[in-house]
C-alpha positions as CSV (number, residue, x, y, z in Angstrom):
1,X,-215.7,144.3,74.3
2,X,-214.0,145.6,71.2
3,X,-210.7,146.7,71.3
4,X,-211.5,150.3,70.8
5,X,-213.9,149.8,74.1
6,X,-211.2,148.5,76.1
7,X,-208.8,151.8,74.6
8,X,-211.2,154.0,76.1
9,X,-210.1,152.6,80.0
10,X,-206.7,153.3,79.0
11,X,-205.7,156.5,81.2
12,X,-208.7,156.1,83.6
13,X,-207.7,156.6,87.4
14,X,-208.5,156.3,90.9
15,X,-207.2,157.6,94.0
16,X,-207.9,156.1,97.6
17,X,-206.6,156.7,101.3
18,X,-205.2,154.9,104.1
19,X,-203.0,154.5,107.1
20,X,-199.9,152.3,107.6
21,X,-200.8,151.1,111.2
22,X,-199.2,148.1,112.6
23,X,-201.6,145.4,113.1
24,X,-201.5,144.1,109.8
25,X,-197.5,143.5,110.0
26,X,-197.9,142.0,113.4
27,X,-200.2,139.5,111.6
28,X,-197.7,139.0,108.8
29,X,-195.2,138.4,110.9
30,X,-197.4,135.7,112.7
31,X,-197.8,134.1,109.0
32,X,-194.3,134.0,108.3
33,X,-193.7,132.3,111.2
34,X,-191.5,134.7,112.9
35,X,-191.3,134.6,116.5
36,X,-191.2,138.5,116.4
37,X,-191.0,141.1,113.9
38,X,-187.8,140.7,112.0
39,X,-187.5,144.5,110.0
40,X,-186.2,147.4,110.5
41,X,-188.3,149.0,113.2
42,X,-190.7,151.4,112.5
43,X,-190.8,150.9,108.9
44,X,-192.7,148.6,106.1
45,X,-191.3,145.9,104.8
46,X,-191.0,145.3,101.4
47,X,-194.2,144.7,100.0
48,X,-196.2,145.1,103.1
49,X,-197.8,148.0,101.0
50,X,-200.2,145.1,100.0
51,X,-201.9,144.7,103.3
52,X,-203.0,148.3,102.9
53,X,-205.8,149.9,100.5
54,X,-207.6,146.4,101.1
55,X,-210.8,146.0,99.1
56,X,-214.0,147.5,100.5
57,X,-216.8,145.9,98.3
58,X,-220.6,145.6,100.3
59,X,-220.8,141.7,100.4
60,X,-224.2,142.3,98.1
61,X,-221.8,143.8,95.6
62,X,-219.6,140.6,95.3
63,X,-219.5,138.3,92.2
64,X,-219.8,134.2,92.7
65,X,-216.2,134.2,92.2
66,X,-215.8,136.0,95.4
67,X,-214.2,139.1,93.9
68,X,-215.9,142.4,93.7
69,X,-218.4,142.9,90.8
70,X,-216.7,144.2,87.8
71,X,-216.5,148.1,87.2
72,X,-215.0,151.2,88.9
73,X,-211.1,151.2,88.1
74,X,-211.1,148.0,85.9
75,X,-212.6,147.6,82.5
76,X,-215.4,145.5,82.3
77,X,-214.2,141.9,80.7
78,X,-216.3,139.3,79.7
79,X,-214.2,136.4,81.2
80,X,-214.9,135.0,84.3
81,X,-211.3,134.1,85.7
82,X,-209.4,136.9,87.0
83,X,-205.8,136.5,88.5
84,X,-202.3,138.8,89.4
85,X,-200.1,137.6,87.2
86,X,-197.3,139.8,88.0
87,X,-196.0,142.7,88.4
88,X,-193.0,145.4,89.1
89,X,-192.2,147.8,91.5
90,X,-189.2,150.0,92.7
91,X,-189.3,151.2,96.3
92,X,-187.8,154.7,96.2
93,X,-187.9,155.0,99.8
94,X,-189.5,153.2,103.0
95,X,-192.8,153.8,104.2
96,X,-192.7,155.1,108.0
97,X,-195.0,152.8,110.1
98,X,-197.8,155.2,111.0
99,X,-198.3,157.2,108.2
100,X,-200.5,158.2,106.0
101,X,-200.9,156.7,102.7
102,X,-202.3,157.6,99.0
103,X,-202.8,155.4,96.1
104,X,-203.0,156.8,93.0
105,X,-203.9,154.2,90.1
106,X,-203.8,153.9,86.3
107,X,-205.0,151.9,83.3
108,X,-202.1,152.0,81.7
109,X,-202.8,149.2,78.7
110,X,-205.0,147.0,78.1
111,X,-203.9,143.9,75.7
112,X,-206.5,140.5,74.2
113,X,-204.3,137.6,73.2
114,X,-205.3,134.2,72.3
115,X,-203.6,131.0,73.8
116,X,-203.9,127.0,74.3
117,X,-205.9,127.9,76.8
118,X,-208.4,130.4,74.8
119,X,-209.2,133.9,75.0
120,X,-207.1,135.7,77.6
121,X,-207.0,139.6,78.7
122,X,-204.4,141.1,80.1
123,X,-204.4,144.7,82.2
124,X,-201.3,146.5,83.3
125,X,-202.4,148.8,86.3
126,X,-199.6,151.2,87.6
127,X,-200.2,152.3,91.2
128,X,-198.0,155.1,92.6
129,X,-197.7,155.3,96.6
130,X,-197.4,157.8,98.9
131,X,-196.4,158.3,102.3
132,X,-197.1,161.8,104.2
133,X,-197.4,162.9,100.8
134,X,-193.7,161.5,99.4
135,X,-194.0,159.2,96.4
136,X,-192.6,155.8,97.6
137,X,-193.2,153.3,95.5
138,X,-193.8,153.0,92.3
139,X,-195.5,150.0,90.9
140,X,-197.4,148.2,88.0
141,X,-199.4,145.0,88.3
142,X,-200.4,142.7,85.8
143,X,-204.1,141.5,85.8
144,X,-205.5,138.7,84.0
145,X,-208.8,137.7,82.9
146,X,-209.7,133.3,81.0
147,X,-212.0,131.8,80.7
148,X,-213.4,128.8,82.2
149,X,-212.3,125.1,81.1
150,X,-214.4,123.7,79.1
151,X,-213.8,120.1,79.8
152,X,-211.7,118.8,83.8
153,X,-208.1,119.1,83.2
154,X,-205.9,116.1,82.0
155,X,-203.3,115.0,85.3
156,X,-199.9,115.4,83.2
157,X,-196.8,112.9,84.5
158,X,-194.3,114.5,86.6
159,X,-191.0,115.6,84.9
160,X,-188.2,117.2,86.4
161,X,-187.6,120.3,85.6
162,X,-184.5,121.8,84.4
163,X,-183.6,124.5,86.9
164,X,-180.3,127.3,87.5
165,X,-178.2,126.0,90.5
166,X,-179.8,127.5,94.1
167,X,-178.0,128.9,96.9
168,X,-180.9,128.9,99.3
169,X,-183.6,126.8,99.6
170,X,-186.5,126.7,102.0
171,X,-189.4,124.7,102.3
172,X,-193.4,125.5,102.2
173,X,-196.3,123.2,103.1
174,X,-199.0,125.1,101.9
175,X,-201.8,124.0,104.0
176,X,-205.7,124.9,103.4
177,X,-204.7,127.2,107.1
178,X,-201.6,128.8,105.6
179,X,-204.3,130.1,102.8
180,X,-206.9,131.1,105.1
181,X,-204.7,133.6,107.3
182,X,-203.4,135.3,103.6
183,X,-206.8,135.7,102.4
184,X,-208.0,137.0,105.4
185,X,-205.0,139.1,106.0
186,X,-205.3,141.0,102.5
187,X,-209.5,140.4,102.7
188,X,-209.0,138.4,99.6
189,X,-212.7,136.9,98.8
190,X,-211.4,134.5,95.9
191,X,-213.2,131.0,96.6
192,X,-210.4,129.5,94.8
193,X,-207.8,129.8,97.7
194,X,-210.4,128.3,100.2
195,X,-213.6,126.8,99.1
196,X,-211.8,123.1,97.3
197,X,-215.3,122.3,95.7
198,X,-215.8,125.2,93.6
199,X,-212.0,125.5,93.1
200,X,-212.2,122.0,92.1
201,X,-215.9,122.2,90.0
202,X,-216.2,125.6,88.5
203,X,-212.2,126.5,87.8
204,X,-211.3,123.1,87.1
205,X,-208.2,123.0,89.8
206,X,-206.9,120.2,91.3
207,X,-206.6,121.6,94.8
208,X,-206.9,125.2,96.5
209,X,-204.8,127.8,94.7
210,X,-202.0,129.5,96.7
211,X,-202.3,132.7,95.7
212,X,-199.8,134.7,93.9
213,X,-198.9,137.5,96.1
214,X,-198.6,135.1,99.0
215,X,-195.9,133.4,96.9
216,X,-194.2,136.5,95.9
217,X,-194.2,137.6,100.1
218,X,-193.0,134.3,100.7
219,X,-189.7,134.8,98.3
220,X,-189.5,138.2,99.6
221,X,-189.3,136.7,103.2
222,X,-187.1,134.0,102.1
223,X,-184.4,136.6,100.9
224,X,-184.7,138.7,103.8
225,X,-183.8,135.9,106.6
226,X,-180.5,135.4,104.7
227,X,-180.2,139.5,103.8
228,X,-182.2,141.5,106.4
229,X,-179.8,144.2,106.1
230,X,-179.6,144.9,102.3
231,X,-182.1,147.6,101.4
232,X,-184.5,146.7,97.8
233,X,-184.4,148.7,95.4
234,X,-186.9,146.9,92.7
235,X,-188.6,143.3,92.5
236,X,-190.4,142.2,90.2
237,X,-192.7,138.6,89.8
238,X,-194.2,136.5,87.1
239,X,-196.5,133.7,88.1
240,X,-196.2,130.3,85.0
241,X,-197.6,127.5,86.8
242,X,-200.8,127.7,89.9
243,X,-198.8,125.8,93.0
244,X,-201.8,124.6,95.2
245,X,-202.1,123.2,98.5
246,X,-202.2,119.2,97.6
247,X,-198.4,119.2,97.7
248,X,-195.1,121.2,99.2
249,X,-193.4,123.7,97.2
250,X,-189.5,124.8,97.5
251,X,-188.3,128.5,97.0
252,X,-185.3,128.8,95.7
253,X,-182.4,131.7,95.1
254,X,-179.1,132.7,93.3
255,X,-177.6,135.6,92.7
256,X,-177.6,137.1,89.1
257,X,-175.5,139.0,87.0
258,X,-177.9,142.3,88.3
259,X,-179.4,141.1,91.8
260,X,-180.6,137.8,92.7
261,X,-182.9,135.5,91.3
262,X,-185.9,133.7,93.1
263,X,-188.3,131.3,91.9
264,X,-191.1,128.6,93.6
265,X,-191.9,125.4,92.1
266,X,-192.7,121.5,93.6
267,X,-190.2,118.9,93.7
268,X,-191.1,117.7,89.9
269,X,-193.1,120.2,88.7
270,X,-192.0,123.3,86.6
271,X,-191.3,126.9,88.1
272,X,-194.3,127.9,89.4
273,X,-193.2,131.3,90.1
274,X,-189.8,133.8,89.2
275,X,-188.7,136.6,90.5
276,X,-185.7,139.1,90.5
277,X,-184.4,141.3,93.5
278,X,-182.1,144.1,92.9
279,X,-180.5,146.2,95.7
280,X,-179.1,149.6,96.6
């Protein structure tokens, strides 16, 4: 697509419903390993939002990817990988377990780069929440769309990566299970994150793909156990490096001149993940 095609998506919207029940933070709760749910009662967690408005695609109506066929919301780009790469969001108030939700979502730019790796597209989507009709959150994710290696990738040697001093530190084995139970908890049809061979054949990974969000729920989680009464005003994510599920990964925190900073990476790789938490 040209740029002035991709131009025309700018501004284009979508609005869709649903309802905060609890199951789905019972569930998370069960993935995070907590014996019982550690929040505030009666009210989401930050970034529980995600396991709400899940995608509803007819399983006719899925690409071989495992994601939805392109159209609706997003533009249609002509590269086959498609990844979160980030994103921010401010939490202007809690969402009341039990309510009713609204989603309101925009194109809000649409940007073609060029990189080592080739042709890349990048989509900013903003995505305003509701609660019983109260905007709650605010929030803008970026999208990224590659292209497929052309040739297997090259194994790099290990170096250690230079890194700020951490406070906190916890420890994730990502196992092929640990994927499973996020991808079926947010209905996230990505073969990458549990089919190894066409991670491995098509995508050219090395090992299942942990997927972003999980990694940005588990640094929210990690922040929380050491802070469950400090309320989140904004956090924001940026995934660098994939972290897959052939090794452990640490996450790590510090506080910061404006909040405190988070990031994910293995023992001698580079940060796989950052992040930054402010609070009220």
């Amino acid at each position: 697509m040209s740029d002035a095609e991709f131009q025309s998506w700018i501004g284009r919207t979508e609005t869709i419903g649903d309802h905060a029940g609890p199951g789905p933070l019972i569930r998370l709760a069960a993935l995070l390993d907590h014996e019982k749910s550690p929040w505030e009662p009666g009210k989401l967690p930050p970034l529980a939002h995600w396991l709400y408005f899940l995608p509803r695609a007819r399983q006719s109506r899925l690409d071989a990817d495992g994601h939805p066929q392109r159209g609706g919301l997003l533009p249609m780009v002509p590269l086959p990988r498609r990844m979160w790469a980030g994103g921010r969001l401010e939490i202007r108030r809690p969402i009341e377990v039990g309510a009713e939700l609204t989603k309101l979502s925009t194109i809000q730019s649409i940007t073609q780069k060029t990189g080592k790796s080739g042709d890349m597209v990048f989509v900013t989507v903003r995505h305003e929440i509701s609660a019983n009709a109260t905007l709650c959150i605010v929030e803008e994710q970026d999208i990224v769309y590659r292209d497929l290696p052309l040739t297997p990738p090259i194994a790099l040697p290990a170096v250690a990566a230079i890194r700020p001093a951490a406070t906190q530190t916890t420890i994730i084995h990502p196992d092929p299970v640990l994927l499973f139970r996020f991808s079926a908890l947010t209905f996230n049809s990505h073969r990458i994150h549990y089919d190894r061979d066409y991670a491995r054949d098509v995508e050219g990974y090395q090992g299942l793909v942990v997927h972003g969000p999980l990694i940005a729920t588990l640094l929210m989680d990690h922040f929380l156990r050491q802070n469950a009464e400090r309320r989140i005003s904004r956090f924001s994510f940026r995934a660098q490096n994939p972290l897959f599920d052939t090794a452990p990964f640490t996450l790590f925190s510090a506080p910061s001149e404006t909040g405190v900073d988070l990031w994910a990476a293995t023992e001698d790789g580079p940060v796989a993940m950052q992040a930054h938490i402010q609070c009220d």
